[in-house]
C-alpha positions in Angstrom: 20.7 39.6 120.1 23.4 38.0 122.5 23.2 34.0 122.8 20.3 32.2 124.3 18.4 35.8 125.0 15.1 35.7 123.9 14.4 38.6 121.7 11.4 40.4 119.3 14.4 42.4 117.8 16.0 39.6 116.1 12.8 39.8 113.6 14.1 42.7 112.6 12.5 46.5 112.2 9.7 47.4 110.0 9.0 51.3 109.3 6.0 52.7 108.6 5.3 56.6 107.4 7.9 57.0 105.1 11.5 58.6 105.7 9.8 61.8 107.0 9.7 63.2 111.1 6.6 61.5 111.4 7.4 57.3 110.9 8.0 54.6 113.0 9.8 51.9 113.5 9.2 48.7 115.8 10.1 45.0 115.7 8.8 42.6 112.8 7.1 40.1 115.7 4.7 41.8 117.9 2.0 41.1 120.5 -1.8 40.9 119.5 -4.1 41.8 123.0 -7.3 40.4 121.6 -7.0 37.1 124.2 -6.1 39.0 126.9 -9.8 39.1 127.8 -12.6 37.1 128.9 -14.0 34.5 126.7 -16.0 35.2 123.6 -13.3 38.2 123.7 -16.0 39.4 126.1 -15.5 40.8 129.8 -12.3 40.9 131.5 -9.8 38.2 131.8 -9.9 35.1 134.2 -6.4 36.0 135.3 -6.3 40.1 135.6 -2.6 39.3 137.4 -1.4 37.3 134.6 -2.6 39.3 131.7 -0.9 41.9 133.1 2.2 40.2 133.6 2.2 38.9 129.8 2.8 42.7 128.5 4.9 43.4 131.0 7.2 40.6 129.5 6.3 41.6 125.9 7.9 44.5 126.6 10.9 43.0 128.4 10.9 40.7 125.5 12.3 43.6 123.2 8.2 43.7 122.3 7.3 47.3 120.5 4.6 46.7 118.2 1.2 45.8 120.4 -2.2 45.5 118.3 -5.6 46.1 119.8 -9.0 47.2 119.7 -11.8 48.9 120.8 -13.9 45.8 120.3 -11.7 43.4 122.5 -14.1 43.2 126.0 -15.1 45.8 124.3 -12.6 48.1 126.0 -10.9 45.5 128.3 -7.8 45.2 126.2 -7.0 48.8 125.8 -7.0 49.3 129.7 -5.3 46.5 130.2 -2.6 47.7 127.9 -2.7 51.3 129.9 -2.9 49.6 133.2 0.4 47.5 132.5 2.6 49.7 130.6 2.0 53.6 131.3 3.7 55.6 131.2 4.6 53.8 128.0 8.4 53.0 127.3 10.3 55.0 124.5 9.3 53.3 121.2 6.6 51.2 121.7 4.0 51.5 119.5 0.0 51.0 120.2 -2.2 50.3 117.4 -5.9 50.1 117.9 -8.9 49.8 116.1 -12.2 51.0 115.7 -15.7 50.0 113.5 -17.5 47.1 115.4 -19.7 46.8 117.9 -20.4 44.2 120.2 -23.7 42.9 120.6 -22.3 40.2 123.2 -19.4 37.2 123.3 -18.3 36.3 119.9 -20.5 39.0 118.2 -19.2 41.8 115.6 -21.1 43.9 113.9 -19.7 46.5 111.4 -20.6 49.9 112.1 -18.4 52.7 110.3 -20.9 55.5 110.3 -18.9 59.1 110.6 -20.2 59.7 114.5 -19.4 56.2 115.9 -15.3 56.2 114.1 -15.2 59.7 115.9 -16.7 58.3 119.1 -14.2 55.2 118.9 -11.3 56.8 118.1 -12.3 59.6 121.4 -12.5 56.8 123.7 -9.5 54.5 122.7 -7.3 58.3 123.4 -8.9 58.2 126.8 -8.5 54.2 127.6 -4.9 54.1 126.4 -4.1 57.4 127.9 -2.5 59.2 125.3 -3.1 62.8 123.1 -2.3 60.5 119.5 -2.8 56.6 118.4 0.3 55.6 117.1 -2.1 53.5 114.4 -5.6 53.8 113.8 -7.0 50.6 111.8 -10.7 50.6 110.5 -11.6 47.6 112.0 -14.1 46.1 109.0 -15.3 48.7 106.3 -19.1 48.8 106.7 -21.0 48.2 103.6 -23.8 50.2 105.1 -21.7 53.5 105.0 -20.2 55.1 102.0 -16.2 53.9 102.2 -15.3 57.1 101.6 -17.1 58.2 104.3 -15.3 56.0 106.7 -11.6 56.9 105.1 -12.5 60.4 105.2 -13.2 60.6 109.0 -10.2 58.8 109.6 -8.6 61.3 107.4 -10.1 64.2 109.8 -8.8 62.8 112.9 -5.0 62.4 111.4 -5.3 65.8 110.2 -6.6 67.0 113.9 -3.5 65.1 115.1 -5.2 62.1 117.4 -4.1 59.6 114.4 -0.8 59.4 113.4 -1.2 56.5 110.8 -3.8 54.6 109.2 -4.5 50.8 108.4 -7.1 48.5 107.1 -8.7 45.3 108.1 -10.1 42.0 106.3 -10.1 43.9 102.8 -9.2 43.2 99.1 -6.5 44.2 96.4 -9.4 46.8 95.0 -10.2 48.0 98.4 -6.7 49.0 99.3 -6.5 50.5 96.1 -9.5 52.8 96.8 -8.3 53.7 100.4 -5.0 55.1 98.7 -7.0 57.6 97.1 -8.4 59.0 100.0 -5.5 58.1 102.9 -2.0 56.8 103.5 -2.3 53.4 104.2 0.8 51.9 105.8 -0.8 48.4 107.2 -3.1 45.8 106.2 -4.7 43.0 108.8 -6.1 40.4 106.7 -6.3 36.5 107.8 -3.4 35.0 107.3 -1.2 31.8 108.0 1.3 28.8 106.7 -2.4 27.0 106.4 -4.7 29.6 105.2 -3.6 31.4 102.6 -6.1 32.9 100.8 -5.3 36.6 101.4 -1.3 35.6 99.0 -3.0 38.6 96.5 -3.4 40.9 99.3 0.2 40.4 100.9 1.6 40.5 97.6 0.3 43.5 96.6 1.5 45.0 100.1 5.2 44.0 99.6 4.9 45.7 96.3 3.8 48.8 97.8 5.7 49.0 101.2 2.4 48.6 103.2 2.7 46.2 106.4 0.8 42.8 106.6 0.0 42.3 110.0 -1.7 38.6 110.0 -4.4 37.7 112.1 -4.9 34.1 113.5 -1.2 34.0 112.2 -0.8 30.3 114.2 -1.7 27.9 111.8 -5.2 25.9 111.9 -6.5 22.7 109.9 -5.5 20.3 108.4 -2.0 21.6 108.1 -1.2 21.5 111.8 -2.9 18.3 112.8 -1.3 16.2 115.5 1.5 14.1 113.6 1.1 16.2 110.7 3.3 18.4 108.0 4.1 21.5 110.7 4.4 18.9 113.8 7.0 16.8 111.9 8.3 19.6 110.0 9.2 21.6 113.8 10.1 18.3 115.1 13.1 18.1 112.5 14.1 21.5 113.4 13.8 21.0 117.0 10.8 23.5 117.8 7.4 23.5 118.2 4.6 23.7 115.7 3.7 27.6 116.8 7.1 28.8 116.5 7.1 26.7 112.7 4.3 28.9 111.9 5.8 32.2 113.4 9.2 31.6 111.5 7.1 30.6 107.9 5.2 34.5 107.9 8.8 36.3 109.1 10.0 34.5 105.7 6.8 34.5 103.7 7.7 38.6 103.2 10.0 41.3 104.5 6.8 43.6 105.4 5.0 40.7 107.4 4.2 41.8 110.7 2.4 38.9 113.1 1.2 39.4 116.3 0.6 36.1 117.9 -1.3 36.5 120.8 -1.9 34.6 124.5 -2.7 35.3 127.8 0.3 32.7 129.7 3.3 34.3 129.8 5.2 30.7 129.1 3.2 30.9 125.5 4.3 34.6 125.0 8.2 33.6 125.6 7.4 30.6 123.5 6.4 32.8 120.2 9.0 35.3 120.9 12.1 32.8 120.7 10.4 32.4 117.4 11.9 35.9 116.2 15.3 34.2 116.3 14.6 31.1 114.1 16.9 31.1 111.1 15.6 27.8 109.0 16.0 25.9 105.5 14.5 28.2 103.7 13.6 25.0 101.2 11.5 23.4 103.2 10.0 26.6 104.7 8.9 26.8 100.6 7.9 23.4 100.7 5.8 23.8 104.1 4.0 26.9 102.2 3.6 24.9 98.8 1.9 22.3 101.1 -0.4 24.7 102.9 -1.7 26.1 99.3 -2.5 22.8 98.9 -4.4 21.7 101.3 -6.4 25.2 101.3 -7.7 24.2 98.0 -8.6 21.0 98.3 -9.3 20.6 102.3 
């Protein structure tokens, strides 16, 4: 990264699918799509102009990791994605999800029978306009359906080629551990940030096997981040602000965290990019973490 440019790259790469033909590599710090819509994650956005012109600068941004779903609008955020960036530059890389539904703003509701993951999957190919998802993530495992069920349809469309790689969302050590009987799982998407740490097991276990975290809500919440609190005075010491404190504490919590901070401004986007470049005491990063533990457990 050359001085005073802004750049996803300086997170460095993460690889997923092995050494083989078939992985891929993108930037440690991508974009999440989820806010790019209406509120409630429901309907399109207030701004169509702007949304757009945040992933447009994602991707100028060095930007090649973009998470989305089905579920976001429902199927706002994948068209957006398609309407901004196709034909899609060399190397990025589009994961989606499917397995809720949307009963209305701020509503999910599991659904992981065989049919409806086949249907999901057929209509994200369509909305994002291409022949294979980069990543398929099963967006909640459905307690209503046999797991294996689920894995194994996501199994079927990798081997029919419209799923190149396959993640998991909101699960546990054990459930991971089942999945890897059925499927290669190269990512996780738990909950996860400087203030909400709950999921440590699960990201633990991940570095241990090579399988990508990719945090949701990574921007930290609570008690934590209260104005005139540990991250405000902690980024006011380095010189930054509180968002970019909580980027740069998950790029050094583990070498296969992956967050995706989201936004629909493009001055927010830039914002949690220069994160990406953030080289701080690695102490009181540790002693920022220690501190959110803390107040996790007894907040």
């Amino acid at each position: 990264m050359t001085a005073g440019k802004i750049s996803a790259a300086a997170a460095g790469e993460f690889r997923i699918g092995g050494e083989g033909p078939g992985h891929l590599r993108f930037h440690r710090l991508g974009f999440g799509a989820m806010r790019l819509t209406g509120k409630g994650i429901w309907g399109e956005p207030s701004d169509r102009g702007e949304a757009i012109r945040v992933l447009r600068r994602a991707v100028e941004l060095d930007v090649n990791f973009i998470d989305t779903a089905d579920s976001y609008g429902p199927e706002v955020s994948e068209r957006l994605i398609a309407e901004a960036l196709y034909p899609y530059p060399h190397g990025l890389v589009i994961a989606t999800k499917g397995g809720l539904l949307r009963p209305g703003p701020d509503q999910w509701v599991p659904h992981g029978t065989p049919e409806h993951l086949r249907a999901a999957c057929e209509g994200s190919l369509e909305r994002l306009r291409v022949e294979r998802i980069d990543l398929y993530q099963l967006h909640r495992i459905d307690p209503k359906v046999p797991t294996e069920d689920q894995l194994g349809t996501l199994l079927e469309l990798q081997t029919q080629g419209k799923i190149k790689h396959i993640g998991l969302s909101e699960v546990t050590v054990g459930q991971i551990e089942f999945a890897r009987t059925i499927v290669a799982v190269e990512t996780v998407q738990n909950r996860y940030s400087v203030s909400d740490q709950s999921a440590d097991d699960v990201v633990n276990y991940c570095e241990q096997a090579g399988i990508g975290f990719i945090p949701w809500f990574p921007l930290a919440a609570g008690e934590l981040s209260a104005p005139g609190g540990p991250l405000d005075r902690t980024a006011a010491e380095f010189g930054i602000t509180p968002a970019q404190l909580a980027l740069a504490w998950l790029l050094w919590r583990s070498p296969v965290m992956l967050p995706i901070p989201g936004t629909s401004k493009v001055p927010h986007l830039e914002e949690n990019v220069a994160a990406a470049g953030l080289r701080l005491d690695q102490a009181k990063l540790r002693e920022l973490g220690e501190l959110g533990r803390t107040v996790k457990r007894t907040g």
